[in-house]
N, C-alpha and C positions, 0 to 999 in steps of 0.2 A: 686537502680533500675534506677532512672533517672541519674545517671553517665553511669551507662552501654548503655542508649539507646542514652544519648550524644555521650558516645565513637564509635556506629558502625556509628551516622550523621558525626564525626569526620574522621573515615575512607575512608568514602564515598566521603569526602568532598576534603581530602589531593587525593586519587587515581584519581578525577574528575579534580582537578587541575593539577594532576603530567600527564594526558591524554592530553589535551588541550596544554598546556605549553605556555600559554596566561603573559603577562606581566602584566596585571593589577590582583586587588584581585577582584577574586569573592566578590558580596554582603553578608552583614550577615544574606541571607533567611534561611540558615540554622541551626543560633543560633536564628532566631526566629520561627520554628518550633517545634509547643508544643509538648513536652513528652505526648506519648498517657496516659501516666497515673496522667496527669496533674489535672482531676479534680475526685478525690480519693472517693468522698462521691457518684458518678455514678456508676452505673454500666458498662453503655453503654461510647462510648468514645464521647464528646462533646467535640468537639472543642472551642479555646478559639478566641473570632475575638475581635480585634483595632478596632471599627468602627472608631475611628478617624483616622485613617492609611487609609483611604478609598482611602483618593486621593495620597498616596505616591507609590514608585516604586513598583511593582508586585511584589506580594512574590514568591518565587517557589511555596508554596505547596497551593498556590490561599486563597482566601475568599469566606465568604458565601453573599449572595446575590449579590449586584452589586460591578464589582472587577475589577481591571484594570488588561487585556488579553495582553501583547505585543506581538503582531503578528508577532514572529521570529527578534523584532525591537531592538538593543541595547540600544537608546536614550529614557528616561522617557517621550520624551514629543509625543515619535510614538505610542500613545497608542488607541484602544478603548474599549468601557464598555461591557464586557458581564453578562448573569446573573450565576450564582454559587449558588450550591445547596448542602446543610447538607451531602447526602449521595456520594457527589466526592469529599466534604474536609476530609471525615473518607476513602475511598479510596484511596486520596492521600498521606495519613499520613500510611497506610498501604505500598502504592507503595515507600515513600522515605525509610523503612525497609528492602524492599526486592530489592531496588538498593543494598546493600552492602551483596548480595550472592557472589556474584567474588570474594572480600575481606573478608568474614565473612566465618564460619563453619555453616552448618546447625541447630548442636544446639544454637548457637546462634543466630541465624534468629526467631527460633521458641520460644526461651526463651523471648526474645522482643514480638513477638508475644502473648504470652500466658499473657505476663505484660498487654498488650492494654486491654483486658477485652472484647472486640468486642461484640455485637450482632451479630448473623450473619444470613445476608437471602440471597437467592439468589443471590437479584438484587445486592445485593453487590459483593459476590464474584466473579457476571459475570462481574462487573465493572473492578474490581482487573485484574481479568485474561487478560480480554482482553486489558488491559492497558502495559500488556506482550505480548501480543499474538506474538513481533518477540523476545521474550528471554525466551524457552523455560521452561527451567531451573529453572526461579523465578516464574513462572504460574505454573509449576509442583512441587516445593518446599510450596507453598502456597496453593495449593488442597491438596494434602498429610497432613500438618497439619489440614485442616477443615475437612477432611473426618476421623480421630481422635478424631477429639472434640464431646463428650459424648453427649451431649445434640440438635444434630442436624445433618438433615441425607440432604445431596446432591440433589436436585430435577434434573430433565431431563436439563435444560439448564444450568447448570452446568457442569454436565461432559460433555455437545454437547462444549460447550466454551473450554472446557479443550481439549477433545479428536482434535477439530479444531489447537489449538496451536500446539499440539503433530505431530500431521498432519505433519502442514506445515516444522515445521523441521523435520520429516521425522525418529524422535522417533517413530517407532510403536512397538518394543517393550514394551515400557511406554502404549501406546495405547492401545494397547490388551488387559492388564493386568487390565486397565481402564474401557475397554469397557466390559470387562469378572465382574465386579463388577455390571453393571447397569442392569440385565436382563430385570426387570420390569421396566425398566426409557426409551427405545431405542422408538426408533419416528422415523416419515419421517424423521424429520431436523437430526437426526444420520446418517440415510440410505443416505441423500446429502452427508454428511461431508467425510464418510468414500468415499464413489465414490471419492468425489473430491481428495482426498489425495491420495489415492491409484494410479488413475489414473494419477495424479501431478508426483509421486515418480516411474512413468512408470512402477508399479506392477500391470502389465494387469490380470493375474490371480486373485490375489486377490483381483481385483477391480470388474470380472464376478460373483467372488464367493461369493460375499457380494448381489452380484445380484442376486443370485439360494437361498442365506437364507432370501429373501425380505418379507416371510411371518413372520418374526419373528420382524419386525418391524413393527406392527398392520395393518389396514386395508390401506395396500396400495393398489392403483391401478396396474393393471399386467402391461397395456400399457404405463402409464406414467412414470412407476419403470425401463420398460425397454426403454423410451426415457432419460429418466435421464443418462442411463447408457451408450450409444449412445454420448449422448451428451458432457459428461467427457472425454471418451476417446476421441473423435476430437476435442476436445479443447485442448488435451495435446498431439494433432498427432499421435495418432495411428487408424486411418481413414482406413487404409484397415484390421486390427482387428475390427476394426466396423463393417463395412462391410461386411465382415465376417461371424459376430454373428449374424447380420440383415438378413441373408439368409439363414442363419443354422436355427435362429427361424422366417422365414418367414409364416410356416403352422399356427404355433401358434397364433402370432399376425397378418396376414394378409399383407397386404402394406397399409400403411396410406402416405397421401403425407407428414403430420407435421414430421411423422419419413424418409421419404426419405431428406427432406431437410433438417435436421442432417446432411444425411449423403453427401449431395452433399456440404453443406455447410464446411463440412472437407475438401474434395478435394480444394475447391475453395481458404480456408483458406492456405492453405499448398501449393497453389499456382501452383496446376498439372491442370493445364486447356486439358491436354488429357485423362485426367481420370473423369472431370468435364464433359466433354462433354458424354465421352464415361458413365456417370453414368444417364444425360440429358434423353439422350434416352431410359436408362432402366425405366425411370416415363415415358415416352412416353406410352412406349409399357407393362406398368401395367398396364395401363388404368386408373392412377392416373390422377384426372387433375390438371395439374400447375399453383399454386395461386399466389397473388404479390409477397410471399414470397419468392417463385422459380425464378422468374423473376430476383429481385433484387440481389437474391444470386449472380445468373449467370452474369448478368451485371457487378457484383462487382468482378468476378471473374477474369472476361476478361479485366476491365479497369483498377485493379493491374497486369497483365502481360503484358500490354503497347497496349493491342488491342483494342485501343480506338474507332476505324472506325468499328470494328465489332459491339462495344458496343453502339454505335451511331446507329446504322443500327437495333439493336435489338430494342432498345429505340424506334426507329420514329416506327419501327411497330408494337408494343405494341400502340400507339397511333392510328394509322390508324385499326389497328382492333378490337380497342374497350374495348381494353385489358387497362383499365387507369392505369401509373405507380403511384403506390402510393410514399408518398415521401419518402421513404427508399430509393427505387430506384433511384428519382432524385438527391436525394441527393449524390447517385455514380458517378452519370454523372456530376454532379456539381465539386465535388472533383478530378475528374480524370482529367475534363477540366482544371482545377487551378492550381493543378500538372503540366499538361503541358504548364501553362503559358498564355493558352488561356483562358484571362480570362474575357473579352466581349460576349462572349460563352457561356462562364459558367453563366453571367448577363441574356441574352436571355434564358437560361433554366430560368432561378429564373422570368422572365417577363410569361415566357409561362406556370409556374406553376399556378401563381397567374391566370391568366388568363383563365386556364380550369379547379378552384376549387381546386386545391390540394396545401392548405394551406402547409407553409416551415415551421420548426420548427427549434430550437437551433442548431439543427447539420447542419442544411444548411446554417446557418451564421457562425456557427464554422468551416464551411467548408472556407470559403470565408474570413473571419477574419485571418486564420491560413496561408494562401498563401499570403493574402495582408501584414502581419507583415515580413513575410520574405521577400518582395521585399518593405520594409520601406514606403507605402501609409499609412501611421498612419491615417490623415484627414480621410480617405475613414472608415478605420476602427473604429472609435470613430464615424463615422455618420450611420453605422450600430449596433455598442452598443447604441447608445441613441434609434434606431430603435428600436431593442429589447425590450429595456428596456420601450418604450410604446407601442408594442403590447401583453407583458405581457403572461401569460399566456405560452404555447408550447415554445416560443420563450424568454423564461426569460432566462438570461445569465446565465450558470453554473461554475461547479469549470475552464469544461476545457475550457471555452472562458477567463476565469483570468488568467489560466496555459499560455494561445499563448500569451496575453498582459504583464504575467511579463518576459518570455523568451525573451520580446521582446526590451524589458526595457536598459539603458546604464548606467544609474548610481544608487548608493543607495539612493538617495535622493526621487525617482521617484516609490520606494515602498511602503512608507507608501500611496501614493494617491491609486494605485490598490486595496489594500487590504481593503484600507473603503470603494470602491464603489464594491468590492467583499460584506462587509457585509453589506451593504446596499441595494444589491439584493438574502440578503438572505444566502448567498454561505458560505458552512461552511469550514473549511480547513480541506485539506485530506493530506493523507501522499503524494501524490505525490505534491501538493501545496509545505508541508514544502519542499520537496527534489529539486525544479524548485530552488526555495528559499535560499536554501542551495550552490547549486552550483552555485546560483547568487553572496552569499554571500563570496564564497571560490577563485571563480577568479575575483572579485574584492578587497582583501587581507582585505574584513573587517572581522579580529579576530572573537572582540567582539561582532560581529552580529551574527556570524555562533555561538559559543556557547550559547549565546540565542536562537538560533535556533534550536539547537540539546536538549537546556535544556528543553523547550518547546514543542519537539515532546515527549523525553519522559516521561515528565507530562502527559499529554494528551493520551497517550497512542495511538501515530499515527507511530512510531519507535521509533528508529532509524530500516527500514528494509535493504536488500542487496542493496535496489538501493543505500540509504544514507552512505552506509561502500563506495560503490564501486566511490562514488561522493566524498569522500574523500579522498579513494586511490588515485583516478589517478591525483585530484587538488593537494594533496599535495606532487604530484608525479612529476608534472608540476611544482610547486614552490621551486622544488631541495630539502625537507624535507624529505628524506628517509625514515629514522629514525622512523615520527612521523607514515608515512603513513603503514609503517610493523607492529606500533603498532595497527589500526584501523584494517589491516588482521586479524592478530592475533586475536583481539577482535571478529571481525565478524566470524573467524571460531571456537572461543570455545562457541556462542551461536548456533553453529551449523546449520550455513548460507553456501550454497553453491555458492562459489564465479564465476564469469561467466568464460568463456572460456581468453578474455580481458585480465582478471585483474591476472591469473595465470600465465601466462607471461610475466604481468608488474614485479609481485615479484619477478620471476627468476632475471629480469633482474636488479631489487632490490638490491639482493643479490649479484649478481657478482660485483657491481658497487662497495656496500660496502666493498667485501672484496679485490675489487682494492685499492681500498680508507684507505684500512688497512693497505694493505702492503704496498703503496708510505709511507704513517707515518710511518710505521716502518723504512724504509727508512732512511726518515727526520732525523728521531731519532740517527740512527746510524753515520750518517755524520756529523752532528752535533756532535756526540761525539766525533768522529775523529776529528773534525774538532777544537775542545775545547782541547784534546791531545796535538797538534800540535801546536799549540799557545804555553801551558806551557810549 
């Protein structure tokens, strides 16, 4: 049994190398990763931990309690301490099994599997999955064995986690057949997931008709079921379907302003400020009346279409009549000015907020951080993080004030500092962290960084998603590696990621190069012969 479950880490391990195509050897984390069936007299799988190994390199499959985290860092000594806990060391040792679905058969996934002995509850399996959640396939390979296992039945956040991943790849065949298993398990958080997917995968129908069976997901609300519903589809642009449905069922639910500004906030989003305007007036003349939230939408509407003097003009007379912009709002006008570079401007709003009560929060120095990095005032910049960072509270620096700071960054040496005083206020890493990160690491040709980086989101269970496949198409598209980067396509469409519009024309252009590149060698080839001929 323990050769077999060496052989698929052996697998995993050559296909992870033969990917990368790194010069140096991967570490040996992966002949120090116990056999789940390492300690035979459990039932349950206990990990086996080195406490002396505390202070050595990071293993892949982590430690229990305090464990050195390299934050996407190649070097032992960019490290710092996070806490680790029993139920994501039996996770992890779960998640390095179902790496080797690409390479492995399904019975043999499951037959490793069934060796581990698992407990199984929930919070576990929702761990597992969502450590998948962009590789559908091994979060679907692994529900399918637990919903097998005799001794234990699937509760609701189980299959909401499952039917989520299925989603997002755009599996709803799998889905249905998923969702058709839970009758008595289906909740709000279902009735979200399925809207959101449906309307993601631009399946307008079947995202209204999840709406018409809303009683079958217990006591929802009629109004709230149908702003959910609203709300999905203009977030995935289909705003005049909304629209639409918003006035077909207007007897029913009435006009509320929270549901018009849905639906004005579509328009605004999608960037039709003649449809914005012209939907303005229909809340006029409902007799809705328009709260900050209206306000800001529209302001924001008009200051992404460059009509900043309008949105100035809207702005001072929300002040002069009494109408206080809350900071959602100034924080548009803050952005919009900063955009255009006027950025003394944008200072004097942030003076004249403070000064009529309307406290700034994090997105108004992320406003003002994000403009100043790109025109290199660094100073200015570090004098409003430290800002931040003692008014505390609203204005605590987040992922995306570390995201403008490492983008902004010039060398690798200058990452390990962001990232401690990232976790030093807290900030935890997200995928799009690793992905900034990533493509920091890819066009400054550090290897061994990027594959810590890539090995480390998928520990973590942060991806790799599309944005990280398409961060490494087009770097390694840039650094004349054809080859590598048709294999990271490749990879990203058999986990069934839909590649952008970009990056389907990089390939084309991929391919022709290649098979230029073919034929001049063939070429080479032939004259050379001749040319070897001709001599003898």
């Amino acid at each position: 049994m323990r050769s077999r479950f060496r052989q698929l880490k052996r697998i995993y391990r050559e296909h992870f190398q033969q990917k990368f195509k790194f010069h140096s050897q991967l570490t040996t984390q992966f002949s120090k990763l116990q056999s789940c069936n390492s300690v035979t007299s459990h039932k349950t799988l206990i990990p086996i931990i080195n406490l002396q190994a505390r202070n050595s390199e990071f293993l892949f499959l982590g430690r229990i309690e305090t464990a050195q985290l390299v934050h996407s860092l190649a070097n032992s000594d960019e490290k710092s301490e996070f806490q680790r806990y029993p139920g994501d060391e039996i996770a992890i040792n779960v998640q390095n099994i179902l790496k080797t679905c690409s390479v492995s058969t399904k019975g043999e996934i499951e037959k490793a599997l069934n060796q581990c002995e698992l407990t199984l509850t929930d919070d576990l399996i929702v761990n597992v999955i969502n450590r998948y959640r962009f590789d559908w396939e091994a979060a679907y390979t692994f529900f399918k064995w637990v919903s097998r296992e005799g001794d234990y039945s699937p509760g609701s956040n189980v299959f909401n986690a499952i039917l989520d991943v299925l989603g997002r790849a755009r599996r709803f065949v799998e889905l249905i057949q998923v969702f058709d298993e839970m009758p008595d398990l289906v909740n709000e958080k279902t009735y979200g997931i399925l809207l959101n997917r449906y309307a993601a995968a631009h399946m307008v129908e079947e995202a209204i008709g999840v709406f018409d069976r809303r009683k079958e997901f217990g006591e929802l609300d009629d109004l709230s079921a149908f702003q959910n519903l609203l709300l999905w589809l203009c977030r995935y642009k289909h705003v005049e379907v909304a629209e639409t449905f918003f006035e077909s069922e207007k007897n029913e639910f009435g006009y509320d302003i929270k549901t018009m500004n849905i639906i004005l906030n579509g328009w605004c989003v999608l960037g039709n400020v003649y449809e914005a305007k012209r939907f303005w007036k229909d809340i006029i003349k409902s007799k809705c009346e328009p709260d900050s939230v209206t306000y800001a939408t529209f302001v924001n509407a008009l200051t992404k279409k460059g009509k900043l003097g309008t949105a100035l003009r809207l702005f001072q007379a929300m002040w002069e009549k009494g109408r206080k912009p809350d900071v959602v709002t100034c924080n548009c006008i803050i952005d919009a000015l900063c955009f255009k570079k006027r950025i003394p401007e944008a200072l004097e709003v942030l003076r004249e907020m403070k000064n009529r009560g309307c406290l700034p929060n994090v997105t108004t120095y992320n406003s003002l951080i994000k403009h100043l990095c790109k025109i290199k005032r660094m100073e200015t910049v570090y004098e409003y993080l430290n800002e931040m960072e003692q008014k505390n509270g609203s204005c605590l620096p987040n992922e995306i004030t570390f995201n403008y700071l490492l983008k902004s960054l010039k060398k690798p040496e200058e990452v390990p500092w962001v990232l401690e005083r990232m976790e030093r206020n807290g900030c935890k890493m997200s995928t799009d962290t690793y992905n900034v990160i990533l493509k920091l690491y890819v066009n400054w040709d550090c290897e061994d960084k990027v594959r810590h980086t890539w090995e480390e989101m998928e520990k973590k269970g942060m991806g790799p998603d599309q944005r990280s496949y398409t961060v490494m198409i087009h770097g390694l598209y840039d650094k004349g590696r054809l080859e590598d980067a048709l294999s990271y396509f490749h990879e990203m469409r058999l986990k069934g990621m839909v590649p952008e519009p970009r990056t389907g024309i990089l390939v084309n252009d991929m391919n022709i190069k290649l098979k230029e590149r073919g034929e001049q060698g063939k070429k080479v080839i032939k004259l050379t012969s001749l040319g070897l001929k001709g001599n003898a």
